[in-house]
N, C-alpha and C positions, 0 to 999 in steps of 0.2 A: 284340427280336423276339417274335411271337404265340407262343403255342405250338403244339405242333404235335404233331399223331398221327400214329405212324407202325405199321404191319402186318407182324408176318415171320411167319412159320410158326404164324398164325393169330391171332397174340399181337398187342393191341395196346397201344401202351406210348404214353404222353404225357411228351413231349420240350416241352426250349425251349432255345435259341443264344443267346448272344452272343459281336459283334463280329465281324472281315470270317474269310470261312471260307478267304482265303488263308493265314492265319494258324497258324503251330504251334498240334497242337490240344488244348486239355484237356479231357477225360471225369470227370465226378462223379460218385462213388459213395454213395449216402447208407447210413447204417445200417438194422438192423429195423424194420420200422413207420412209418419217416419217409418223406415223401414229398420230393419235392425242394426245395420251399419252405423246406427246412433249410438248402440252398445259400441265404443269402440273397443277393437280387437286387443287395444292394451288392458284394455279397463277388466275385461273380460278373462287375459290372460293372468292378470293380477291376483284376480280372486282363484284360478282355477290351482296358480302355482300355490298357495296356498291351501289346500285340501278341497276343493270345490269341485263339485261338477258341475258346470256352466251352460245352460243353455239360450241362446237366441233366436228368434224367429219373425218372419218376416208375417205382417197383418196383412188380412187379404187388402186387394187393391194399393201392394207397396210391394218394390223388390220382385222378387221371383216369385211371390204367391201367387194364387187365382186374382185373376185381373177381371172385372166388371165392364161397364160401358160408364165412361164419365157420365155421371147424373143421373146413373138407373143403377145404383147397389141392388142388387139381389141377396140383401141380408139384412140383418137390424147389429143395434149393439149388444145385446144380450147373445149374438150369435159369437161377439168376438171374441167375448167371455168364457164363452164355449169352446173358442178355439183353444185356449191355456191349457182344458183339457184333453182335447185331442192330441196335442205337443205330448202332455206327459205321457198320455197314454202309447202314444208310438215308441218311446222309449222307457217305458214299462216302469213308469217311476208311481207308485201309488200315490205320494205328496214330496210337497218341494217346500221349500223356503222360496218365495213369490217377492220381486223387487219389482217395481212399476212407478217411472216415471208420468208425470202430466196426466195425460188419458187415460195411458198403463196403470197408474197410480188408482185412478178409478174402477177402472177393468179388476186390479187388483183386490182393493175394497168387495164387488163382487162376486169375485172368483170366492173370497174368503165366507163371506157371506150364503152365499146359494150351493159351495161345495165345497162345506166347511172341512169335509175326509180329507180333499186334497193339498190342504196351507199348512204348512207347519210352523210358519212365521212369513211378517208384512215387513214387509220396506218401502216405506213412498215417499218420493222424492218429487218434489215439486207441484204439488197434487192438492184435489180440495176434496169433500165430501162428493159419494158419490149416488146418498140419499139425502130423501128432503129431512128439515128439523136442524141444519147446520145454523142455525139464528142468523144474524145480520153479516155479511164478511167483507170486506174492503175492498173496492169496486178495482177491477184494471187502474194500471198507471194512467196519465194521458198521456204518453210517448207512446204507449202500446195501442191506446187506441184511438190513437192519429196515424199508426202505419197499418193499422186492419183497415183501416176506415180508406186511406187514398193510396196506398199500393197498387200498382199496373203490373200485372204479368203477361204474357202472353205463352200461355200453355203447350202450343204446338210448335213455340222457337224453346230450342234446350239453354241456348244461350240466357234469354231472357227466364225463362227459371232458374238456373242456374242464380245469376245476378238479383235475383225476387228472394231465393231462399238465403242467402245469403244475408244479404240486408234483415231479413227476417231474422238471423243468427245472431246478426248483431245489435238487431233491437233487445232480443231476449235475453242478450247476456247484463242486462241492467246497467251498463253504462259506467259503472263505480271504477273497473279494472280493463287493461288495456284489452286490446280484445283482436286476437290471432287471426287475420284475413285470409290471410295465405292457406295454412290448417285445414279455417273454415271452407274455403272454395275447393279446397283437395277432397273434402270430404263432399261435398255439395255433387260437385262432379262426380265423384265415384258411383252417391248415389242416383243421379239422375240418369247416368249412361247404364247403371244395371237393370235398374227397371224398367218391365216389360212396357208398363203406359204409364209415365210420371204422373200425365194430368189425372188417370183414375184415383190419383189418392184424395182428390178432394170429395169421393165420392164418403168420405167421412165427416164430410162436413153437414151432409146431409141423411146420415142416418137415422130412420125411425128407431127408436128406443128398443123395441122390443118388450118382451117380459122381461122387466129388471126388478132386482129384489126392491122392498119396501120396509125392507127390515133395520131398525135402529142400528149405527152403529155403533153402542156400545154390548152389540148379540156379538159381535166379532171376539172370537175367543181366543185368537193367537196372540203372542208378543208381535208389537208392532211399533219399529222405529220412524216416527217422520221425519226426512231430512229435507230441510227448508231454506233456502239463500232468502237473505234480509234484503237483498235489492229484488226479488223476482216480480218483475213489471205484469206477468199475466194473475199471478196468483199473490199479493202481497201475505208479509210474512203472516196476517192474520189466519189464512187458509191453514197455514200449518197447525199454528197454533191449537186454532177450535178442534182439529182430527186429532192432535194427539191430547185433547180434555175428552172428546167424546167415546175415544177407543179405551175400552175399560184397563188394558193392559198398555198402552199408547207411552211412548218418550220423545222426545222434541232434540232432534241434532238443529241448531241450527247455523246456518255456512253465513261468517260475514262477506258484505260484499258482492255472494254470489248474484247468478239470474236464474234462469227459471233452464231446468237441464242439469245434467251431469259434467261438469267442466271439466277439462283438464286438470286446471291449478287444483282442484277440490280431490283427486283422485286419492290422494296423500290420505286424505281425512276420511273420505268416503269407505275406501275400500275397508280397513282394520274396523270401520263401524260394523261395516256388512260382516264382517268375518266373527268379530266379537258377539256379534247380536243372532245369527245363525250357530255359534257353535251350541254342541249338543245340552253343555253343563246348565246355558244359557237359554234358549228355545224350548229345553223342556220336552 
C-alpha cells in the first residue's frame, strides 16, 4: 500500500499499511531519529503475509512527518506517545498489538501504560525500562561510547550523514556477525534523501519529557515479549533482562550474537515470535 498522511490535532504524521485491515493489527514503533524505513518493507511484509495488519509510521521530525526547526521541537516525548494514538485512530483500530524497537520500545512501555484500552499485546525489542525503579543495568559498551562520544557529522552535507549513520549501523550491529555495508548504505540513503530535514531528527535528542507516566511496570497488564540480542552495545543484554522480570506478564526471546535493532539474519526468528505471541489463542 501507498503511503499515506494522516492529520489529528494539527500534527501530520506519514503512515504506511500492510495487508487486509480485517486482520489482527500490529503497530510500529521505531526508535530516536529513525523514520519508518527501519521497519523494513520485507520485515513488515513478512508478518502482513501471515494474517497481520501492519502498520508503520514515520515520528515527527523523521521521513514525511511534521518537521520542526533543528534544536526547537515543538513537542515533548509524551507527545510522541500520543502520536501511537493518533495513527490508530485514523485507521479506526480501537487497539493493536504494539512492537517498539529502542525508544519505540519505550514509547511502547507508555503507550501500554497511560492507554492501557489501546495495547492488546507488547513487543520490545532492543529496549530498556522506560520508568524509574529498573534498579542498577549495565552501562553502554565502550565501543558505543567511544563512537557517541568522537563522531563528526556534518548535518547539512547528506554525504556526510549518509557516511555518520552508517558507521553508527555498524557500531550497533555489536560486532560479533559480519555486518552488510552495501544493505546498510542502501537503506541510509533511501532514508536521508526522503526526508524533509534529515538534521531535524536530532531534535530528539533533546526532547523535554513531557507528562510521562510514573507508573510501575509491573501495572502493565498485556503479554509482553522482550526480544533482546546478547551483543547489543547500547542496551546490554541486562536491559532486557530486568523488563521482562519486572512486566508481570513479560518473556525474554533472546537473539545470539545480535545488536541493538531488528537485523536482517534475526527476521527468521523474529517474525514467527511476533506472530505466535500476537495470535488471538495467545494475547488473550
Amino acid at each position: 500500500m501507498a503511503e499515506c498522511m494522516i492529520e489529528a490535532d494539527g500534527i501530520e504524521l506519514c503512515t504506511e499499511s500492510f495487508g487486509d485491515s480485517s486482520d489482527p493489527p500490529i503497530l510500529l514503533i521505531m526508535g530516536t531519529g529513525a523514520s519508518m524505513l527501519w521497519w523494513e518493507e520485507g520485515f513488515c511484509r513478512m508478518l502482513a503475509g501471515s494474517g497481520r495488519f501492519v502498520i508503520r509510521y514515520d515520528h515527527r521530525d523523521t521521513g514525511r512527518s511534521i518537521t520542526y526547526e533543528p534544536g526547537r521541537p515543538g513537542y515533548t516525548g509524551s507527545d510522541l506517545v500520543g502520536d501511537a494514538t493518533r495513527v490508530l485512530d485514523a485507521y479506526e483500530i480501537p487497539a493493536a498489538h504494539v512492537v517498539g524497537v529502542s525508544a519505540g520500545g519505550a514509547c511502547a512501555q507508555l503507550l501500554a501504560l497511560d492507554y492501557a484500552d489501546r495495547v492488546l499485546s507488547l513487543v520490545l525489542i532492543s529496549t530498556s525500562s522506560a520508568v524509574p525503579g529498573a534498579g542498577e543495568l549495565p552501562s553502554p559498551t565502550d565501543e558505543f561510547t567511544r563512537f557517541v562520544s568522537s563522531a563528526h557529522v556534518d548535518w547539512s552535507d547528506a554525504e556526510s550523514v549518509i557516511d555518520y549513520l552508517v558507521a553508527y549501523a555498524c557500531m550497533l550491529s555489536g560486532g560479533r556477525r559480519p555486518f552488510d555495508e552495501t544493505a546498510a548504505r542502501s537503506l541510509v540513503r533511501r532514508d536521508v534523501e526522503r526526508a524533509h530535514n534529515v538534521a531535524a531528527a536530532r531534535n530528539h535528542d533533546v526532547l523535554p519529557a513531557g507528562e510521562l507516566s510514573q507508573a510501575p511496570l509491573s501495572s502493565i497488564a498485556v503479554p509482553t515479549l522482550v526480544i533482546h540480542g546478547t551483543a547489543d552495545p547500547m542496551f546490554p543484554l541486562g536491559h532486557g533482562v530486568a523488563l521482562a522480570e519486572q512486566i508481570s506478564d513479560g518473556t525474554l526471546l533472546a537473539l545470539q550474537d545480535a545488536g541493538h535493532g531488528v537485523e536482517r539474519a534475526d527476521w527468521a526468528t523474529i517474525v514467527p515470535a511476533i506472530l505466535e505471541h500476537t495470535a488471538a489463542d495467545h494475547a488473550g
